[in-house]
Z-matrix of the N, CA and C atoms (Angstrom, degrees):
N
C 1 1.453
C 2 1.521 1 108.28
N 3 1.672 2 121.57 1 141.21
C 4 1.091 3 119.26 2 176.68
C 5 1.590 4 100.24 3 -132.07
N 6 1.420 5 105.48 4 152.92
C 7 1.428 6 126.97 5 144.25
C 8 1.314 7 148.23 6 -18.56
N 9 1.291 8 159.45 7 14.17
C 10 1.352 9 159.91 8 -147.49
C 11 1.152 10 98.02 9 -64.13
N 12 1.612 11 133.21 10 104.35
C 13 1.117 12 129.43 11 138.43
C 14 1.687 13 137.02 12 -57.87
N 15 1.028 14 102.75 13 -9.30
C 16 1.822 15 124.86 14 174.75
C 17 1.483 16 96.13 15 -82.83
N 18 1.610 17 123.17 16 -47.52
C 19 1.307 18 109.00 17 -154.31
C 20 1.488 19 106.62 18 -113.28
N 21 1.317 20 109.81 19 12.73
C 22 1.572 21 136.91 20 -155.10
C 23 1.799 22 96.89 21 7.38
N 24 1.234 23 120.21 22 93.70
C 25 1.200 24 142.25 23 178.76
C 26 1.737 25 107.20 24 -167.35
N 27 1.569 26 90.14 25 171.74
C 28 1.649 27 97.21 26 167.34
C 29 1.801 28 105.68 27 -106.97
N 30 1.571 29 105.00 28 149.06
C 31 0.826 30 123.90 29 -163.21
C 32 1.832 31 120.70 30 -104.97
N 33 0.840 32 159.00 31 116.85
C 34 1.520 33 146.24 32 -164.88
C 35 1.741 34 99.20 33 -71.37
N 36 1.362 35 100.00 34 148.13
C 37 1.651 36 114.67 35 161.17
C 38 1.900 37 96.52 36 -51.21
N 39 1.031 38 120.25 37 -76.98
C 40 1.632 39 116.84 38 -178.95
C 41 1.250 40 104.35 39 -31.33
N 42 1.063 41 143.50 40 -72.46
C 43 1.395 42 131.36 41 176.91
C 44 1.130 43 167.45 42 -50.68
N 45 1.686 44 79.03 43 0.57
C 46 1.606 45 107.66 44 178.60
C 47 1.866 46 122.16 45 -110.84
N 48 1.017 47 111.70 46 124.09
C 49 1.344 48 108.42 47 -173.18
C 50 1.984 49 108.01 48 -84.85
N 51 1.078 50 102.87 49 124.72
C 52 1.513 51 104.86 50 -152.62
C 53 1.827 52 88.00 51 -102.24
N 54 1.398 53 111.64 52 134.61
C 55 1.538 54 124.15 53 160.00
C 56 1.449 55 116.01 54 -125.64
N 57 1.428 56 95.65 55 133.22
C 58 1.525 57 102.56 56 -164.13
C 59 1.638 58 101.31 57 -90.15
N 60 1.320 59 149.15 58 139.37
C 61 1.372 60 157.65 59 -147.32
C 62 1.857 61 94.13 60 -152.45
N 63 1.450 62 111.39 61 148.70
C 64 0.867 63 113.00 62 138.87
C 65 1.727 64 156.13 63 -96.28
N 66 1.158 65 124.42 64 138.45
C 67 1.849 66 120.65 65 -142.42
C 68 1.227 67 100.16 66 -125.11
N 69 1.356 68 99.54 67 -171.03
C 70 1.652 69 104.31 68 -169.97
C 71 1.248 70 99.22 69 -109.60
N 72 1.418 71 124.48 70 160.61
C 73 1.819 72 128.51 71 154.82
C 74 1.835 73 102.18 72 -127.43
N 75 1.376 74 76.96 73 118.05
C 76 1.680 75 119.29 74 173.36
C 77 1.572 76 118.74 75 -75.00
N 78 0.844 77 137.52 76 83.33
C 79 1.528 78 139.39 77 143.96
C 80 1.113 79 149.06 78 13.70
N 81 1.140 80 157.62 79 -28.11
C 82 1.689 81 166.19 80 172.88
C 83 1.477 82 112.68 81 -1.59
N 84 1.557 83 129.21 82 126.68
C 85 1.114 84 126.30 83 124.19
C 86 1.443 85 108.97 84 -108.94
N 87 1.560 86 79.02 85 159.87
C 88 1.626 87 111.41 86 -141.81
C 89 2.038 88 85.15 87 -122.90
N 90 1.325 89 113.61 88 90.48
C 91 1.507 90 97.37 89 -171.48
C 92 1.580 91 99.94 90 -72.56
N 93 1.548 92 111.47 91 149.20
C 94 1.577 93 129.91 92 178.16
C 95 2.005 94 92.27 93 -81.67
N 96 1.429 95 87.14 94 157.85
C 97 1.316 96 90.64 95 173.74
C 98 1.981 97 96.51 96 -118.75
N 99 1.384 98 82.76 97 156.47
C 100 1.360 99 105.22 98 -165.04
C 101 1.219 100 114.13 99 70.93
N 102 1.435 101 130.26 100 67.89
C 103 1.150 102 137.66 101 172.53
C 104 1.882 103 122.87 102 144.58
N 105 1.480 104 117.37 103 172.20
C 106 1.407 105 99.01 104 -162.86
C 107 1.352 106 91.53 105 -116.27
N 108 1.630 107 123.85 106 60.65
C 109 1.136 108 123.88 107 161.44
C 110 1.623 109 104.02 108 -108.18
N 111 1.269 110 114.32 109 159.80
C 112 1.365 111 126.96 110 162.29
C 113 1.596 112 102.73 111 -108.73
N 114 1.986 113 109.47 112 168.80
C 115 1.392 114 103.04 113 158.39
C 116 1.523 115 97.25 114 -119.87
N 117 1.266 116 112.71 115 166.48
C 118 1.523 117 97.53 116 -175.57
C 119 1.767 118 88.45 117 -100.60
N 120 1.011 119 129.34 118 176.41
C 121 1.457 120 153.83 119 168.02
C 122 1.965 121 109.30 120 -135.86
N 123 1.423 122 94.18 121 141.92
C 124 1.670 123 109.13 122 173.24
C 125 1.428 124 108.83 123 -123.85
N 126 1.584 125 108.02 124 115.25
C 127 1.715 126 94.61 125 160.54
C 128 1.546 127 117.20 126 -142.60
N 129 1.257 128 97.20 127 168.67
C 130 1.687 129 99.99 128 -179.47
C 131 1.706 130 106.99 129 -90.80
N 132 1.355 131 109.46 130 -18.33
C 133 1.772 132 105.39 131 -170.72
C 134 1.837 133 81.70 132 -125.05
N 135 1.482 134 107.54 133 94.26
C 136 1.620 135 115.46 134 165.10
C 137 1.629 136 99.87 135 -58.00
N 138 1.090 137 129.95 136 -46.30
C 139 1.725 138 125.33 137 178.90
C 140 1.234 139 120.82 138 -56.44
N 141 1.112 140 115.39 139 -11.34
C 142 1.999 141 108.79 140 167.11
C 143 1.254 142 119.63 141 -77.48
N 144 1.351 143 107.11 142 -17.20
C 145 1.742 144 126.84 143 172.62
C 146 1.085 145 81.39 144 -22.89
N 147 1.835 146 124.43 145 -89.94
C 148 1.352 147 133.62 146 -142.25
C 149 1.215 148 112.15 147 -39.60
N 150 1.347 149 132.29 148 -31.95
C 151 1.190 150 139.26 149 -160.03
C 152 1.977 151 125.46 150 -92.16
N 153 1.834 152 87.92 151 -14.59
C 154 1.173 153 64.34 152 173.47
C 155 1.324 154 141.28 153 -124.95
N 156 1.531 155 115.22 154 -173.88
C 157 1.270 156 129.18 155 -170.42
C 158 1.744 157 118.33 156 -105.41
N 159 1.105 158 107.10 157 12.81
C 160 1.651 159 93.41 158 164.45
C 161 1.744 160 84.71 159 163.85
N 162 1.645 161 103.65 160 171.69
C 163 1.539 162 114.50 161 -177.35
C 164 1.469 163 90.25 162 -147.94
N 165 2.053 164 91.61 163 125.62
C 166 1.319 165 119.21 164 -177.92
C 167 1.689 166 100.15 165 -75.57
N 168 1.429 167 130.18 166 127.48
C 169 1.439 168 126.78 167 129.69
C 170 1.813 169 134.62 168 -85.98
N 171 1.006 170 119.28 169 148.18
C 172 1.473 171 119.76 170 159.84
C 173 1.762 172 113.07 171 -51.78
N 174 1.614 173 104.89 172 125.70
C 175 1.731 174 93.48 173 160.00
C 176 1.389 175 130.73 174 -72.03
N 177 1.376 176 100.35 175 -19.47
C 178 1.925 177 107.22 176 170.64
C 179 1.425 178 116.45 177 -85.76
N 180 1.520 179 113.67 178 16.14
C 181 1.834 180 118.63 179 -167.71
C 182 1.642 181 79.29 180 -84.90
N 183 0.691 182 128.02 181 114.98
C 184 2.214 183 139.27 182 155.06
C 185 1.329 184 100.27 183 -36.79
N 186 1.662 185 116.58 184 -43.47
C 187 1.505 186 128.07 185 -132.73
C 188 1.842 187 82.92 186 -106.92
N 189 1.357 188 143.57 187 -48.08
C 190 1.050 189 125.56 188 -176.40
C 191 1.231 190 113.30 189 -118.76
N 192 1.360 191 140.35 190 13.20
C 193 1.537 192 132.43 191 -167.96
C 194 1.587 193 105.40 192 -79.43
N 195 1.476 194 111.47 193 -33.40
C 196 1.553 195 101.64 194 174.24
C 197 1.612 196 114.87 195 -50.08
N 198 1.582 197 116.25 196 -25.89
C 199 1.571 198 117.12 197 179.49
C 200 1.619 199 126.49 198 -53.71
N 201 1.662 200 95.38 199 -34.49
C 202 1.428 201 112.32 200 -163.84
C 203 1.722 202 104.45 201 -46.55
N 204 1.271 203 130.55 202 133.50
C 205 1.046 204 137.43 203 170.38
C 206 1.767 205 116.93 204 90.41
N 207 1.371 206 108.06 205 1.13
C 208 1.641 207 121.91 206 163.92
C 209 1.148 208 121.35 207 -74.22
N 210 1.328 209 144.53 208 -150.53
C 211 1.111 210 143.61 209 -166.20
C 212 2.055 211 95.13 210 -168.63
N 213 1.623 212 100.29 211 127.21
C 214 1.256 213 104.25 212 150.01
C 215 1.484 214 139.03 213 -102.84
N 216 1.424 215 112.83 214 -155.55
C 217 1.772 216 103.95 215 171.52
C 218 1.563 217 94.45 216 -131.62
N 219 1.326 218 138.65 217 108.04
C 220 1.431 219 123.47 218 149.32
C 221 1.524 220 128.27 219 -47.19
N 222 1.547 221 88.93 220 133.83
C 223 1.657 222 99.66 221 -156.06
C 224 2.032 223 105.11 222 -79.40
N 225 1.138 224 110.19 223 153.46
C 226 1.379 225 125.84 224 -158.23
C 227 1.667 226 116.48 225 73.04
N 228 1.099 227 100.87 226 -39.50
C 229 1.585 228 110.72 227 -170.17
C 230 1.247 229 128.32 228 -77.93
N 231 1.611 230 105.14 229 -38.04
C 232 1.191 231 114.63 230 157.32
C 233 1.813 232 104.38 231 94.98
N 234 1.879 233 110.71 232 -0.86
C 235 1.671 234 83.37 233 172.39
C 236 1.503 235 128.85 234 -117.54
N 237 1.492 236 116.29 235 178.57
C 238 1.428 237 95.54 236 -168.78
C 239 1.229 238 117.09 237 -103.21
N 240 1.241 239 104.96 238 134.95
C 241 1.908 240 104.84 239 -170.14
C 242 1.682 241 103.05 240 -109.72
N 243 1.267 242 112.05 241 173.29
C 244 1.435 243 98.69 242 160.65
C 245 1.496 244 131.22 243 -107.88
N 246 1.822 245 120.77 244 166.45
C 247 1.560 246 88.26 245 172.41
C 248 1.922 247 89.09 246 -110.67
N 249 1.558 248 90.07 247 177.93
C 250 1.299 249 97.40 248 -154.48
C 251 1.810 250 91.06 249 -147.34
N 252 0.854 251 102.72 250 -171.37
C 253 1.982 252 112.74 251 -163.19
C 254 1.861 253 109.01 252 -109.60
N 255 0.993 254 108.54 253 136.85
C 256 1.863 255 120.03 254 -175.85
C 257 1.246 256 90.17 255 -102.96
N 258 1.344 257 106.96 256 135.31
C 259 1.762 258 112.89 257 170.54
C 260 1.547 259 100.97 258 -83.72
């Protein structure tokens, strides 16, 4: 489902003619609390930052699964969300 701000309604996947563009990927660490690790984060919409409420890892990531069940700080904002496990 999508958005139409023109038609301020929702829109069907069928109905939308999709163009692929090329974008940017944005950066974030996200420092963990209790400790002097960061996680990094990648996004294409840096403005959802504000919004969120927790950061998914993989349980087979080697590199972050020890995180699962810690707590970070979202960066600018300053609050702490948790990260939590991706099936």
């Amino acid at each position: 489902v999508n958005w139409s701000p023109n038609l301020r309604t929702a829109v069907s996947d069928l109905e939308v003619e999709t163009v692929e563009r090329m974008g940017k990927l944005y950066y974030f660490n996200y420092p963990v609390i209790d400790g002097n690790e960061v996680l990094p984060v990648a996004t294409t919409r840096p403005e959802t930052i504000l919004g969120d409420t927790a950061v998914c890892v993989s349980p087979q990531d080697e590199r972050y699964k020890h995180l699962i069940g810690k707590n970070c700080v979202v960066p600018t904002v300053g609050r702490v969300i948790p990260i939590i496990a991706d099936e």
